[in-house]
C-alpha positions in Angstrom: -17.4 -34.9 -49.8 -14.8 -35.3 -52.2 -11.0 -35.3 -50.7 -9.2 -32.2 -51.9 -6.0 -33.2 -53.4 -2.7 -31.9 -52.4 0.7 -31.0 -54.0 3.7 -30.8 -52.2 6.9 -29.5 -53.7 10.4 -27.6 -52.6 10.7 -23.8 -53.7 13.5 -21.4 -53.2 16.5 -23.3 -50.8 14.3 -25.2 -48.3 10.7 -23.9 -48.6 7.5 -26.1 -49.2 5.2 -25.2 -52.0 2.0 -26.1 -51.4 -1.4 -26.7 -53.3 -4.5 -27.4 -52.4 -7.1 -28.3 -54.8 -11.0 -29.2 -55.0 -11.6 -31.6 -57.8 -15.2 -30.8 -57.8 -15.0 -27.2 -58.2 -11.2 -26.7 -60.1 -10.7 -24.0 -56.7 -7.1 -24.3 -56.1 -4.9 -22.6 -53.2 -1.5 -21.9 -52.9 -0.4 -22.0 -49.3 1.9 -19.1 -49.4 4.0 -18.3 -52.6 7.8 -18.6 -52.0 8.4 -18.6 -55.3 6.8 -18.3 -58.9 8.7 -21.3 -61.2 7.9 -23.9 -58.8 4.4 -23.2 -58.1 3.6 -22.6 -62.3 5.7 -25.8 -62.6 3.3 -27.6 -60.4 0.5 -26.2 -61.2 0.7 -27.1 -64.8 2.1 -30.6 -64.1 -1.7 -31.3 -62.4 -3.2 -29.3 -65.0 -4.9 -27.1 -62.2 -5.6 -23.1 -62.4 -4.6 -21.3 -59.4 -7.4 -19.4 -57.7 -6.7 -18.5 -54.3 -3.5 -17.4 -52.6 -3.6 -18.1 -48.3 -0.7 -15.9 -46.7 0.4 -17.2 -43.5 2.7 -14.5 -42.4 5.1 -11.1 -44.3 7.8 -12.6 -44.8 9.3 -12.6 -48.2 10.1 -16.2 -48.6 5.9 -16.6 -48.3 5.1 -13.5 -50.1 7.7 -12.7 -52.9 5.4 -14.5 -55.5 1.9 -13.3 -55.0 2.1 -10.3 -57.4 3.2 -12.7 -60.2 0.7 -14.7 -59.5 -1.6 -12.4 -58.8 -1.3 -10.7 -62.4 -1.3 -14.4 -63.9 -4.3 -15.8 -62.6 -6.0 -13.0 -60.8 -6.3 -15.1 -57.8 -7.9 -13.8 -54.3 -5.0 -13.5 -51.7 -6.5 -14.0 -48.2 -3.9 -13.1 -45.3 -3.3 -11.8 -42.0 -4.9 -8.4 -41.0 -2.3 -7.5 -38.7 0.5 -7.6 -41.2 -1.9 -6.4 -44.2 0.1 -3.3 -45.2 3.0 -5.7 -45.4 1.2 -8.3 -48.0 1.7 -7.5 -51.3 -1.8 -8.1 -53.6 -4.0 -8.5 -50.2 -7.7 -8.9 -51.2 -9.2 -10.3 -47.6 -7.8 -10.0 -44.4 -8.6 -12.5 -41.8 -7.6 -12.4 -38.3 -7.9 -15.4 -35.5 -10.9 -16.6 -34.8 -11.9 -15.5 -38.0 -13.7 -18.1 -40.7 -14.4 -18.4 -44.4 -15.6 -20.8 -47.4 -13.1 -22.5 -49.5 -14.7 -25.0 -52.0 -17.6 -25.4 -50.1 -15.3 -26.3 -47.6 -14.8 -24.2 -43.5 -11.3 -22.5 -42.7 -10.5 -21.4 -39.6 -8.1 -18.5 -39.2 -5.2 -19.6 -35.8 -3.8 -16.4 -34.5 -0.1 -17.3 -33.6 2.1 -14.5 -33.0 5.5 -15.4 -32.3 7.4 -15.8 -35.7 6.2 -12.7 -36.8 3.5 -10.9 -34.4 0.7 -11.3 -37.0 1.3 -14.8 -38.4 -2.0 -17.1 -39.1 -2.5 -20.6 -39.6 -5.4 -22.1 -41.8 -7.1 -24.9 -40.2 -9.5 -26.7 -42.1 -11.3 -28.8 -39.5 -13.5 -31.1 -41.6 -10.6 -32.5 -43.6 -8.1 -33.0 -40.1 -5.7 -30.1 -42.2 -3.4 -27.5 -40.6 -1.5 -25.2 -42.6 1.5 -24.5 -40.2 3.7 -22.0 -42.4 6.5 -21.1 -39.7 4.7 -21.4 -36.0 4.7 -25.4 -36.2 7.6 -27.4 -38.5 8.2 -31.3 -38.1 10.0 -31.5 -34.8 10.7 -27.6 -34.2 8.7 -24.6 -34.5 10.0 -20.9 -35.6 12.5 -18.8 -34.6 10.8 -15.9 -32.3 11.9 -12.9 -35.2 8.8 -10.8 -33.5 7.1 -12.2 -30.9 7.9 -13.4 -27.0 8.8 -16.7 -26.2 5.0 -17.1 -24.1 3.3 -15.6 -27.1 4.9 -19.0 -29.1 4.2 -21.2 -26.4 0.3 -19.8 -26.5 0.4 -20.1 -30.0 2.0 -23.7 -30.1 -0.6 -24.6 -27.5 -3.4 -23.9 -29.4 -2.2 -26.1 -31.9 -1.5 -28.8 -30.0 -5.0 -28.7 -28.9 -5.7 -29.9 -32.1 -7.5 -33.7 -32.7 -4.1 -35.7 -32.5 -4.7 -36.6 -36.0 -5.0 -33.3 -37.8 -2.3 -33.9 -40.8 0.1 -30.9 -40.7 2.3 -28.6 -43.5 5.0 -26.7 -42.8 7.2 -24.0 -44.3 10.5 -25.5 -44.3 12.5 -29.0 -44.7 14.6 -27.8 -41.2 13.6 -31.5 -39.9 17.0 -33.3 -40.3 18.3 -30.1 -38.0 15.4 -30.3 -36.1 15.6 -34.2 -35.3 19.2 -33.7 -34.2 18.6 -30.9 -31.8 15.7 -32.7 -30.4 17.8 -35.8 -29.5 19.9 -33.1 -26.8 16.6 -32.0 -25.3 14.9 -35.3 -24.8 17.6 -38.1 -25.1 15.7 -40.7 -23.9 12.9 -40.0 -25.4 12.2 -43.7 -27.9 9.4 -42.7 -29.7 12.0 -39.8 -30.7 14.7 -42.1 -31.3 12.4 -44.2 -33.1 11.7 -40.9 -35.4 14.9 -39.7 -35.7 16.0 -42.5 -37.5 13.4 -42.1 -40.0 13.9 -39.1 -40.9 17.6 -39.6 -41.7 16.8 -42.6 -44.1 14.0 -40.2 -45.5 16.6 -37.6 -46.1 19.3 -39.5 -47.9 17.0 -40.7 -50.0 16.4 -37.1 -51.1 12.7 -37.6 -49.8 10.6 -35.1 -48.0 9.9 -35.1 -44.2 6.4 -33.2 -44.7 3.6 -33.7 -43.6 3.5 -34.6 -40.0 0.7 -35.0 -37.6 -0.5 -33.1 -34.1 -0.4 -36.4 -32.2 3.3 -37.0 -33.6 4.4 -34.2 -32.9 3.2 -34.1 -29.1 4.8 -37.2 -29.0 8.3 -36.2 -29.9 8.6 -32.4 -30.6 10.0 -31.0 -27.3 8.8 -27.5 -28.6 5.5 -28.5 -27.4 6.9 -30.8 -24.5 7.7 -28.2 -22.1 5.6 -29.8 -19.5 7.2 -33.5 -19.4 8.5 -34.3 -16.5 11.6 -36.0 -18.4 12.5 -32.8 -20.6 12.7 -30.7 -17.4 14.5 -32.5 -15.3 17.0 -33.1 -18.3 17.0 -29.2 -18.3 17.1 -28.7 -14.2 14.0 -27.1 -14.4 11.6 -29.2 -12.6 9.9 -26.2 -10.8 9.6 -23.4 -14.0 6.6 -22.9 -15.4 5.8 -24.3 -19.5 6.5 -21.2 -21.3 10.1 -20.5 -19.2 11.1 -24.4 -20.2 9.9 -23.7 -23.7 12.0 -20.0 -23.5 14.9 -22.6 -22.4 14.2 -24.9 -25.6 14.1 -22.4 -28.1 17.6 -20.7 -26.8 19.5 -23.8 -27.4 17.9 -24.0 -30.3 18.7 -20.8 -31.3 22.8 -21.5 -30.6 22.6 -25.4 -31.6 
């Protein structure tokens, strides 16, 4: 099978824009649509025409251009059924669990509530992709806007379950921020360290920090490191359960 080609570009004030294309049947998805410039820029610097739309989640920052777009192209917008009233131009709904055909190509639909309640991720198993939007970001993972912090632990579980090299996009460049916090939870942590640095030289040069990989980041995101013995006894909280260390985590992040 031909490799579907991907375009990775900033939108808005920190989003990703992302396209995904199939250069055997011209299908191309925008993951999300943060904003319409960007995503017309890119589009017709590949010379590709926009066909689907996958919404992760409600939030504006993923959904303010899908009308535009929608009226432009007239491309299908596939999102998440439990925040369908909330998604402007909806043509599917897809819920977790759920699958469908994209280029001749299986996606699998992630339930992971926690961001917002209804948020989805688009897994595309046979090409080692996850879509990520705002449950999963280099070295962090979203702030909990609607969800509890054991509905984000059981949705950053089932990603980590993941095959450790599943390549992974995110919503945001918040990895500089990310890396920094991340040093305070897991200090001694090299392969960390080891990142950390890389992502500072990647930075000044003005270069992006996406995408990242599953295995990576269960090697040196402490969002989904609740259960190493290191982490918790840096935290005093040898004896709490995974989702109470990972409640810990995302507080401090939350006030870092």
């Amino acid at each position: 099978m031909t490799p579907l080609e991907i375009d990775l570009f900033a939108c808005r004030s920190d989003n990703f824009g992302v396209l995904l294309h199939d250069p055997v049947t011209g299908a191309t998805a925008s993951i999300d649509a943060p904003e319409e410039g960007p995503i017309r820029d890119a589009l017709a610097r590949r010379g590709w025409t926009l066909s689907h739309i996958f919404t992760t989640h409600h939030h504006n920052d993923h959904i303010e251009a899908n009308l535009a777009l929608k009226e432009h192209f007239g491309v299908t917008i596939i999102g998440p059924a439990r925040e369908a009233p909330r998604i402007p131009g909806i043509d599917r709904t897809v819920d977790g669990g759920d699958s469908f055909e994209f280029a001749g190509r299986h996606v699998e639909v992630i339930l992971t509530p926690g961001h917002t309640l209804g948020h989805i991720c688009f897994h595309l198993p046979d090409d080692k992709l996850l879509f990520a939007a705002d449950t999963l970001f280099a070295l962090g993972c979203g702030r909990l806007f609607e969800g509890t912090p054991a509905q984000m632990w059981g949705s950053l579980s089932k990603l980590a379950a993941l095959p450790d090299g599943t390549t992974v996009y995110f919503g945001h460049e918040y990895t500089l921020s990310n890396a920094r916090f991340a040093k305070t939870i897991d200090p001694d942590n090299a392969a960390l360290l080891t990142r950390v640095a890389e992502i500072e030289a990647l930075r000044a040069a003005g270069a992006f920090t996406a995408p990242t990989t599953i295995g990576l980041e269960k090697a040196t995101n402490p969002f989904l490191r609740a259960a190493d013995p290191a982490i918790r006894r840096h935290l005093g909280m040898e004896k709490a359960g995974d989702a109470e260390v990972f409640a810990e985590i995302r507080a401090r992040k939350d006030r870092f």
